[in-house]
FIKOLZA-1660 file (N, C-alpha, C; in steps of 0.1 Angstrom, whole numbers, plus 5000, padded with zeros to 4 digits):
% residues 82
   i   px   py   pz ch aa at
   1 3412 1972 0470  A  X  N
   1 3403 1972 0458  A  X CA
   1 3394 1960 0458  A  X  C
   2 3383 1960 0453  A  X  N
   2 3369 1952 0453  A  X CA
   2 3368 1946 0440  A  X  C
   3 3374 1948 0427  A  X  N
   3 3374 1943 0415  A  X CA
   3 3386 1942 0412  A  X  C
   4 3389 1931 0395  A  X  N
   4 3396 1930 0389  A  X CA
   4 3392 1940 0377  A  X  C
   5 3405 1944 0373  A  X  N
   5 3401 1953 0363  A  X CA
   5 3408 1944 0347  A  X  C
   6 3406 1954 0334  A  X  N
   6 3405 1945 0321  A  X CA
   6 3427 1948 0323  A  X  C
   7 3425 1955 0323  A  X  N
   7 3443 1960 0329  A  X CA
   7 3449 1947 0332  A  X  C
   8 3449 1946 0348  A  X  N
   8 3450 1936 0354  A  X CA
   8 3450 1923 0346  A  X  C
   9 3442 1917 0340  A  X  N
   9 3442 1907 0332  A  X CA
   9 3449 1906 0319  A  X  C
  10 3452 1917 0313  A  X  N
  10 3458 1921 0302  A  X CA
  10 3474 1919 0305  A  X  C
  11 3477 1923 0318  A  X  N
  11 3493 1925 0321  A  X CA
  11 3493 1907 0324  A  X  C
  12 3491 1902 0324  A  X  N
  12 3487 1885 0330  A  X CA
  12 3491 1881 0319  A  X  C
  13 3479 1882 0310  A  X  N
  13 3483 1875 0293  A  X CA
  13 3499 1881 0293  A  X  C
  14 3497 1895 0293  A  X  N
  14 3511 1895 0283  A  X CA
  14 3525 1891 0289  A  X  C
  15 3525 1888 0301  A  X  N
  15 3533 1887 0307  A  X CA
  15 3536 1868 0309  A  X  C
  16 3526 1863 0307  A  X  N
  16 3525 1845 0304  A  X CA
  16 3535 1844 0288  A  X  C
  17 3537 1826 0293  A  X  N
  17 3543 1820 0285  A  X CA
  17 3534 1812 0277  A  X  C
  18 3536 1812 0263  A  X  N
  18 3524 1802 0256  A  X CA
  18 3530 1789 0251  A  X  C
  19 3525 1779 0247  A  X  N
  19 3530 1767 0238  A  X CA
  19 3514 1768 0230  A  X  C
  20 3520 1770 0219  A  X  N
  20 3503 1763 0208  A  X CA
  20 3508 1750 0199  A  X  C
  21 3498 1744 0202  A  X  N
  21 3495 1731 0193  A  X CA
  21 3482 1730 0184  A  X  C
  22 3486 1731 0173  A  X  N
  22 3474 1733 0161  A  X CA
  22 3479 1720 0155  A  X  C
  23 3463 1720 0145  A  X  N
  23 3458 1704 0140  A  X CA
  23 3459 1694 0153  A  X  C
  24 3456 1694 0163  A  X  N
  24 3455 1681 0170  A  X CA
  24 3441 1674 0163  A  X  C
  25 3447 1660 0162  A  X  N
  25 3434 1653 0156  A  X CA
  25 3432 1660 0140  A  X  C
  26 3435 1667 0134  A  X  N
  26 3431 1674 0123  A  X CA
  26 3427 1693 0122  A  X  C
  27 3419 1689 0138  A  X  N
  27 3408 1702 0137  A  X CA
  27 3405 1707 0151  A  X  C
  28 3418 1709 0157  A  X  N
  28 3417 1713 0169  A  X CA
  28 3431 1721 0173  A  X  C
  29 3429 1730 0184  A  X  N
  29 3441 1743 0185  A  X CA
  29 3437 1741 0202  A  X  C
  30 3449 1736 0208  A  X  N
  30 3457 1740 0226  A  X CA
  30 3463 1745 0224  A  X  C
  31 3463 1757 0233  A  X  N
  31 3471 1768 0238  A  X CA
  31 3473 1764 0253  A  X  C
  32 3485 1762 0263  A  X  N
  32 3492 1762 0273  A  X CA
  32 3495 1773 0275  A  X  C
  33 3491 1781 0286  A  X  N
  33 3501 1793 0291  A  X CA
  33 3501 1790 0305  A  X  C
  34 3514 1795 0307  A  X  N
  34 3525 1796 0319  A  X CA
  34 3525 1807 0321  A  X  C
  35 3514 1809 0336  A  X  N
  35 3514 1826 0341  A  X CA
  35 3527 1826 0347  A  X  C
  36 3527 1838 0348  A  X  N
  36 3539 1843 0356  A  X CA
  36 3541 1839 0371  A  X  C
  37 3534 1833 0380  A  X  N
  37 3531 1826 0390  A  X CA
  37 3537 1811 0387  A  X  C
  38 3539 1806 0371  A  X  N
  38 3540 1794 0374  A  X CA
  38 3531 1785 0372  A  X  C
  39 3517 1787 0372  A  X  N
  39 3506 1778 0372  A  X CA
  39 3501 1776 0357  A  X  C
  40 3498 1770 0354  A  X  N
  40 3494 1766 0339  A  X CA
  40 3477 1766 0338  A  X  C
  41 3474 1773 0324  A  X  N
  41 3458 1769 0319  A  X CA
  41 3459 1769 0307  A  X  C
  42 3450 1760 0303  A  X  N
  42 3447 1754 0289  A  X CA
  42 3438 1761 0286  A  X  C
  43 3435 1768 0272  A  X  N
  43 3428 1766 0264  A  X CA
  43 3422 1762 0249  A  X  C
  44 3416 1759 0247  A  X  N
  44 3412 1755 0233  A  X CA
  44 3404 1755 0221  A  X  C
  45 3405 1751 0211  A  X  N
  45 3390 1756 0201  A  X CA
  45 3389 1743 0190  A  X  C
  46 3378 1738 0184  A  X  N
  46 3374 1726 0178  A  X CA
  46 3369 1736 0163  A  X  C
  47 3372 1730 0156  A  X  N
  47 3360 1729 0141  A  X CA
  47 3354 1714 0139  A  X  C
  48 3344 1717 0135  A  X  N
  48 3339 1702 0128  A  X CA
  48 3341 1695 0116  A  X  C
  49 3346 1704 0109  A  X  N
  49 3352 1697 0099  A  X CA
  49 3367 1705 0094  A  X  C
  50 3381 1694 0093  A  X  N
  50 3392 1699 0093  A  X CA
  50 3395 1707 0083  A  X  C
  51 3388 1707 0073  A  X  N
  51 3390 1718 0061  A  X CA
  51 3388 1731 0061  A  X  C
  52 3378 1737 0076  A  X  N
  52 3378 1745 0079  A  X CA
  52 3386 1755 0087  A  X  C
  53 3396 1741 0093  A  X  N
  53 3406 1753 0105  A  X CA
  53 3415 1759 0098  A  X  C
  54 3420 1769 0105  A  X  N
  54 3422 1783 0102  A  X CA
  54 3430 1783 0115  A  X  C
  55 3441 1782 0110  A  X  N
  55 3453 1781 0128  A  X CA
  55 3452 1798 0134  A  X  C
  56 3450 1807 0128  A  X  N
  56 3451 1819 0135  A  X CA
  56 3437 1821 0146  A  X  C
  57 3428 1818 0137  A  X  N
  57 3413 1815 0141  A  X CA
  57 3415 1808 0157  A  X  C
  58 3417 1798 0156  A  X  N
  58 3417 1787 0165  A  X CA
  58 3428 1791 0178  A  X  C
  59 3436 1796 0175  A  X  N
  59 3449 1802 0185  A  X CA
  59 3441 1816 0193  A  X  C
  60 3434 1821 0184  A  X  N
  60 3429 1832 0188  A  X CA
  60 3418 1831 0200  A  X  C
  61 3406 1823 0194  A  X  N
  61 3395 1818 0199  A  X CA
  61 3402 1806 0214  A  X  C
  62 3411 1802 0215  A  X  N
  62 3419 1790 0221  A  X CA
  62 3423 1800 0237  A  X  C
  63 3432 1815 0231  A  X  N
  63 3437 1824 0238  A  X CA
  63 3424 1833 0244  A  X  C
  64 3414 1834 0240  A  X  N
  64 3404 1839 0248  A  X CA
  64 3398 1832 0260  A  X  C
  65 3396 1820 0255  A  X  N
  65 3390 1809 0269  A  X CA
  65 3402 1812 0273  A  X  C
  66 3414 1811 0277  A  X  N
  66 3425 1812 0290  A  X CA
  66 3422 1828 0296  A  X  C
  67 3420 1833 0287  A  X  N
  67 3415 1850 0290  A  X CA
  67 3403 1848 0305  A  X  C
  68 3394 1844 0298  A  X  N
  68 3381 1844 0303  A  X CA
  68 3384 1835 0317  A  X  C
  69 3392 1822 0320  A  X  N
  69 3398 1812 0331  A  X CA
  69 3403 1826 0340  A  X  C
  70 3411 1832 0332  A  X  N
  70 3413 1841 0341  A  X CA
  70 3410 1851 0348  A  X  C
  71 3398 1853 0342  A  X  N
  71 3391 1864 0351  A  X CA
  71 3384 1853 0362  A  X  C
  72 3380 1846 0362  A  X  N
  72 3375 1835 0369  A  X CA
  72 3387 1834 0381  A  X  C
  73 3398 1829 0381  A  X  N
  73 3405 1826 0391  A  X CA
  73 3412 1839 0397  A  X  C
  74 3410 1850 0390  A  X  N
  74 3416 1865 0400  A  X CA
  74 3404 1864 0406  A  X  C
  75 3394 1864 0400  A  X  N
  75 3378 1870 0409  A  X CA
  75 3378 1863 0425  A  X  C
  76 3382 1843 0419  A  X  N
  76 3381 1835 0431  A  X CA
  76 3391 1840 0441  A  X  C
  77 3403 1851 0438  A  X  N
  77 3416 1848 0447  A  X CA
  77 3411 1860 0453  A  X  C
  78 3405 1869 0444  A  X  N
  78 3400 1885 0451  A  X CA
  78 3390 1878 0460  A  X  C
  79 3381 1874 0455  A  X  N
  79 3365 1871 0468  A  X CA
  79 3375 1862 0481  A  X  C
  80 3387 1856 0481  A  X  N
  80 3393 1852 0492  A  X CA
  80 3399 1855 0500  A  X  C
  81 3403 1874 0496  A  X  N
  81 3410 1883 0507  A  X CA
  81 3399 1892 0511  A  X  C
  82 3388 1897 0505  A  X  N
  82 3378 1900 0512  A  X CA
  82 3370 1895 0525  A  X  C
% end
């Protein structure tokens, strides 16, 4: 196969380990996930002012950039067996 499919990426997430850290600094949300491989990616999300975070918000928004890393590094490991 020639692509990554949304599947593929979905069994990834669900299959990773998370750690979340909300309020860092006040107004900031890291998410750590431990793919199933073992390999760790971060991601994260900022507000500018701390009155506004919203830890679901931030965990949410935090878990998509790891989403999106991910399609990035299947694509790189696919374009490498081609």
């Amino acid at each position: 196969m020639n692509s990554i499919t949304k599947e593929q990426i979905d069994k990834i997430m669900d299959e990773s380990e998370y750690e979340v850290f909300h309020k860092v600094f006040d107004k900031q949300c890291l998410v750590v996930a431990k793919l199933p491989n073992g390999f760790t990616v971060v991601g994260e999300s900022a507000c500018v002012d701390p009155s506004n975070y919203v830890e679901s918000i931030g965990e949410e928004i935090a878990k998509k950039r790891i989403e999106e890393k991910l399609w990035e590094l299947e694509g790189y490991k696919l374009q490498n067996s081609l």
